[in-house]
N, C-alpha and C positions, 0 to 999 in steps of 0.2 A: 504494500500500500504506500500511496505517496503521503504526507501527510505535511500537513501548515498548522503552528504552532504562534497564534500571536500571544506579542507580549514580549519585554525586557527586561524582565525581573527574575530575580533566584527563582522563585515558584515557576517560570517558563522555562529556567535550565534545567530545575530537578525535571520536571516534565518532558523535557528532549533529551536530556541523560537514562528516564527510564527507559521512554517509549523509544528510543534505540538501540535498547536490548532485549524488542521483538523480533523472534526469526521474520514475522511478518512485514514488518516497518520496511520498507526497498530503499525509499527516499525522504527526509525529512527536512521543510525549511523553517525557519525565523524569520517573523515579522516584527517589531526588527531585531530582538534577537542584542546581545551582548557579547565580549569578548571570549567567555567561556562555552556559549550555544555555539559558535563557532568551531571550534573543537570537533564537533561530531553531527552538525546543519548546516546549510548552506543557509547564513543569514540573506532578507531580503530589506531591501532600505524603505519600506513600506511602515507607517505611522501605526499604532494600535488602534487608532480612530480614522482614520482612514477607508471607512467600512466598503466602498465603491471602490477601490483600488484594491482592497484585499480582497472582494469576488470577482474582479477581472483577473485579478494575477490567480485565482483558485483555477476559474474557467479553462484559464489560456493552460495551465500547468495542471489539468485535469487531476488536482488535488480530490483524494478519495475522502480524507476527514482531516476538517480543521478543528481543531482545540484552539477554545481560546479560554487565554489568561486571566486577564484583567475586568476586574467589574463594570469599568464607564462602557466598552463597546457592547458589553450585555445588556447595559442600561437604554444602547442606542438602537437597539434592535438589530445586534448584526446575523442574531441567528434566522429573524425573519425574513431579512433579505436573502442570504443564504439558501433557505430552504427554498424563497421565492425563484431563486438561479437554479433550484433545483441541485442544492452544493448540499454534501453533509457534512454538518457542523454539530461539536461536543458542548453543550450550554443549552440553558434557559431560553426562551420568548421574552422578548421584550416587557409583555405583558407578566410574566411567572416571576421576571427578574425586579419587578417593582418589590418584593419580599426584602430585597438588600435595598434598591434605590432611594425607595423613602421609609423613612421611620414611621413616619404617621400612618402609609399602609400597613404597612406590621403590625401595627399597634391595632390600626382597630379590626384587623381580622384576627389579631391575639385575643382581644374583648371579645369580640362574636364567638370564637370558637373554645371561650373559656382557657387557652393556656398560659399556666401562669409566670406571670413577668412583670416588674414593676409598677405601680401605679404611675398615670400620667397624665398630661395636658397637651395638647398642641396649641399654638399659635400661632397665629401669621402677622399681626400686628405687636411689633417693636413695644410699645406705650400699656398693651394691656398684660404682652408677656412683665414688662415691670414693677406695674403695679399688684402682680397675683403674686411677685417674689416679695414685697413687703411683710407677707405673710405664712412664710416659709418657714420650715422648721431645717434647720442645716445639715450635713450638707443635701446636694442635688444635684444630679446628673442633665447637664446641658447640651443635646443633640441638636446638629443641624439635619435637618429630614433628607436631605439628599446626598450622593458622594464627596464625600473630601478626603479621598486617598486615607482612610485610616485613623483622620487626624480632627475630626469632627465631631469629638467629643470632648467634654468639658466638665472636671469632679469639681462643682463652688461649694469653700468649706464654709463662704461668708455670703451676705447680698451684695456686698463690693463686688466680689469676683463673680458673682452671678448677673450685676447690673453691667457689670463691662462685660464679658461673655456673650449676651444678648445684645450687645449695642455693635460689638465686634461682628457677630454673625448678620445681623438684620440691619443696622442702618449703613456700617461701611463695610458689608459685603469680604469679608475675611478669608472666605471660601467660594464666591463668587453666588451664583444661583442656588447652592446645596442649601446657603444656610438662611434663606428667603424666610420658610416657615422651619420652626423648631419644636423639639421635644421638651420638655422640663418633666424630668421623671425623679423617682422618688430612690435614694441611695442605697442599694444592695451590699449587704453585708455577707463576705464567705470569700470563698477562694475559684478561680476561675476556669473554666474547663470547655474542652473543641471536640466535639464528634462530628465526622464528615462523612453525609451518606450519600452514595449513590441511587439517583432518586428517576422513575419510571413513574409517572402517574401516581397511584398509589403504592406503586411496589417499590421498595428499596431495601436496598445493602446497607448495610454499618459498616464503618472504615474502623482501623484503633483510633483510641483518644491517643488527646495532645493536650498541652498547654501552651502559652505562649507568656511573652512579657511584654509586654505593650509602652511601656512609661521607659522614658529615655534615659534615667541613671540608676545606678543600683540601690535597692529597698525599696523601689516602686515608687521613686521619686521623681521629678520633673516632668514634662509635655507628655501625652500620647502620643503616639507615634504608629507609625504601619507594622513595628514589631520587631524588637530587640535582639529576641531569640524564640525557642523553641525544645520543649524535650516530649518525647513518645515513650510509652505508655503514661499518660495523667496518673499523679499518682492520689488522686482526691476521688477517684471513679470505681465504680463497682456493678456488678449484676442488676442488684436493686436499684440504681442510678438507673441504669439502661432500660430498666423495664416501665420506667417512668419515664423516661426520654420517647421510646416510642410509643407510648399509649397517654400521655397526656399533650405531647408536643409534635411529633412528626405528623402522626396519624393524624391528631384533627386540624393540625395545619395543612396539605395533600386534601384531606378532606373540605374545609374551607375554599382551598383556591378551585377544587373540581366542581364545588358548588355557583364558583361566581365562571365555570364555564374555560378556567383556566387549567392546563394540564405541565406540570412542571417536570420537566429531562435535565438533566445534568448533575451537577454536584451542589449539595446544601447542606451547610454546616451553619446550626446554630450555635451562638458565642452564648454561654452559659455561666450563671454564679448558681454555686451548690451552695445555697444555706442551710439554719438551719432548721428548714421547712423543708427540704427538698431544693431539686435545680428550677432555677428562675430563666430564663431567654431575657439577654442583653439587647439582642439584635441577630436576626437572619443574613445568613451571608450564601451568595447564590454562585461561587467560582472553588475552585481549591482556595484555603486558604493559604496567607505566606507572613510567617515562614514554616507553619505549620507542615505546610506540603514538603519541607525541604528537608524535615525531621523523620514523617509518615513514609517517603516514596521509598528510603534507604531498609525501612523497616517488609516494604513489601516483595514478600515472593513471587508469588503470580505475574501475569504476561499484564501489564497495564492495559494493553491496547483490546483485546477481547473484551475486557470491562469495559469502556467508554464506548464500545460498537454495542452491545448488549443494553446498556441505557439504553443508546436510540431507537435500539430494535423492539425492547422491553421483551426480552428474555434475561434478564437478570437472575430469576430463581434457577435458571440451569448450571450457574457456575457457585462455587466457594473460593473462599480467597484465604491464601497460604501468607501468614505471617512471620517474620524471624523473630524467635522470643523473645530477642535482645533489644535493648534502650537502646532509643537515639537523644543528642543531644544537641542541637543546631545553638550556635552563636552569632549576633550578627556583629560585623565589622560594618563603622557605618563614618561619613566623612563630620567632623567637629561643630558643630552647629543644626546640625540634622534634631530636631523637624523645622527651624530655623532657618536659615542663610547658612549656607554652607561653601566652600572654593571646591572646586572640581581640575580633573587636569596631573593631578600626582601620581607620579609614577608608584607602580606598586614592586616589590621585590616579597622573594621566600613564597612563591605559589608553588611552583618546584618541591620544595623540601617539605612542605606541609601536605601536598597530595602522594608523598614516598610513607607517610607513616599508614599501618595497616585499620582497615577500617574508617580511615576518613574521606569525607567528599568534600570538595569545596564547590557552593554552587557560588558562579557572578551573579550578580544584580546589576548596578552601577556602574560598570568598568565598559573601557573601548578600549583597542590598540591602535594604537597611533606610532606611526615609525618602528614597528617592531618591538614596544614596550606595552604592555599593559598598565592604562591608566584611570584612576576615578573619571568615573563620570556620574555621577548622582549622590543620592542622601545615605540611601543605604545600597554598600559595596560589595558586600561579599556577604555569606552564610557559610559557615565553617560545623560539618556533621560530621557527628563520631559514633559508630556503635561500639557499646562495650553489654558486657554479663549483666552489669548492675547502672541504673543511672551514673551512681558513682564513677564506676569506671568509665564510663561514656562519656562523663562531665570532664575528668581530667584528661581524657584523649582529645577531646575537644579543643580544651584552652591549652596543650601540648601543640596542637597544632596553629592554635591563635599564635605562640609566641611566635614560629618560624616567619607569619607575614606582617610585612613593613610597609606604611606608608603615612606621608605626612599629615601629621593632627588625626590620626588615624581614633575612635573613638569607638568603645565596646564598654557592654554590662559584666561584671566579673562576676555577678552571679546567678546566673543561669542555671537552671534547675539545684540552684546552692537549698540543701535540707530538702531532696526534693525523696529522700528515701527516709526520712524522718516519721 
């Protein structure tokens, strides 16, 4: 099979990294693809939103299936056009993919369908979301309803940070159109958790848990972020976790959208807090997650690419999926200022030495070669996976192999799955 892979992030290299070790796979390209998808695709200089250019370049390159990466081209309907070109494409409908795009859809088919997850408001007016924070009890969780890369969320521990928060999203546009109308939900207390099911209509597969770190410095401190790191198996998850994930949340969510006439394909992972009630739904996310994907792919046995055909096909109950026991630990390397203003342009050294030790991958994110050098080009750079026996072990192969790469203002979490076998 040929296959087109958008997207230029770690979660699109783990992605061409796996689905390259299909007997199947003939040919594989990047849309556009980074220094490391390069390696083992033929990158193409094509935009991830560029969605009329990536079905002409599908047409002309009689591509059998595109996967795609990134949430916004889901958001833009690229699987609908796609299908419209009569192209097979790995994702959501436009319509399915509103689950990630806006908050306040989630929310109020989370209300309708009874699953549980924070209390909340929407707003679209600036002046009245302000005046309803007057009478907040603290903190609150401030969502902009629409995409912002990861970064569209907002813990106010005061109404200071709540009133700028809301004046930042809604009067000067901080995230552009995402954050027009907003969420104001009520503060979850617990620890956090990623299941990623491959989802058919009503039918779906369970991936393993993950966890992820979201918040840019260590102890959960500073901005949100697209996501710091990552370690596989969650170690906050269990049986009776799952049996409640599917029977109060997948199911009557699948159930919900087939009721409003929508039928959801592809990958959807709820972002979850385990209280102590039970898991609560943060937010629907409708792509692989990243860097969760770059923790999960390492961890899986099976042929990726008969999975993603079997979604489309919805024979999904014909296959099982072979896991390797062992932890993974993803760290990300991310440039000094990230979610911030960041410089780009540094050259990177020790990819070499860190991909000689056994059991790690390093997927790119943010990197281009330029003159024969591999160098930043983004916020976050690299994702650095280890499998070991124990998280433990997995954690110190990990940042064993963080120490071999160098680059300037170079910036990482040191603690990364740190007490995660506690």
């Amino acid at each position: 099979m040929k296959i087109l892979i958008v997207g230029s992030g770690g979660r699109e290299h783990a992605l061409a990294w796996k689905l390259s070790q299909s007997s199947d796979a003939e040919r594989i390209f990047c849309a556009p693809g980074n220094a490391g998808t390069a390696d083992f695709t033929e990158n193409v200089a094509i935009s991830a939103s560029d969605l009329e250019t990536l079905a002409c370049f599908a047409k002309q390159n009689r591509i059998d299936l595109t996967v795609i990466g990134p949430d916004d081209p889901l958001a833009a309907g690229i699987v609908d056009l796609f299908t419209a070109e009569k192209l097979r494409a790995f994702g959501p409908t436009k319509s399915a993919a509103r689950v990630e795009a806006s908050k306040i859809f989630a929310k109020e088919l989370m209300r309708a369908q009874k699953i549980p997850t924070g209390e909340a408001r929407m707003f679209c007016d600036s002046d009245e979301a302000l005046r309803y924070c007057e009478r907040l009890k603290f903190p609150v969780v401030i969502k902009a309803d629409g995409l912002a890369l990861g970064k569209g969320v907002i813990m106010a521990s005061d109404a200071a940070t709540a009133r700028s928060a809301i004046d930042e999203m809604m009067n000067q546009a901080c995230f552009g159109d995402a954050g027009r109308r907003i969420v104001i939900e009520e503060f979850l207390r617990g620890t956090e958790c990623s299941v990623h099911a491959l989802v058919n209509g009503s039918n779906y597969h369970l991936l393993e848990s993950a966890r992820d770190h979201k918040r840019a410095l260590d102890g959960d401190q500073g901005p949100n972020t697209g996501g710091m790191g990552a370690f596989s198996p969650a170690n906050n998850w269990n049986n009776q976790l799952q049996s409640q994930l599917e029977t109060e949340i997948i199911q009557p969510l699948l159930r919900g959208l087939l009721d409003e006439g929508v039928e959801f394909r592809g990958l959807l992972y709820p972002g979850l807090m385990i209280t102590s009630e039970g898991p609560r739904v943060l937010e629907f996310n409708c792509r692989f997650g990243d860097p969760e994907t770059q923790a999960l792919l390492p961890r899986l046995k099976s042929d990726l690419l008969p999975l993603l055909n079997a979604t489309i096909d919805g024979n999904l109950s014909q296959f099982t999926i072979e896991w390797d026991t062992r932890a993974a630990v993803t760290v990300v390397l991310a440039s000094a200022g990230y979610p911030g203003k960041y410089e780009i342009g540094k050259t990177i050294s020790g990819l070499d030495d860190a991909a000689k030790l056994e059991d790690v991958q390093v997927f790119h994110a943010g990197t281009k070669r330029v003159d024969g050098e591999i160098k930043t080009a983004g916020g976050r750079v690299l994702a650095v996976t280890a499998l070991g026996s124990t998280l433990q072990a997995a954690r110190s192969r990990a940042y064993e192999a963080v120490s071999c790469i160098h680059f300037e203002n170079c910036h990482y979490r040191r603690d990364i799955a740190l007490g995660a076998n506690d």
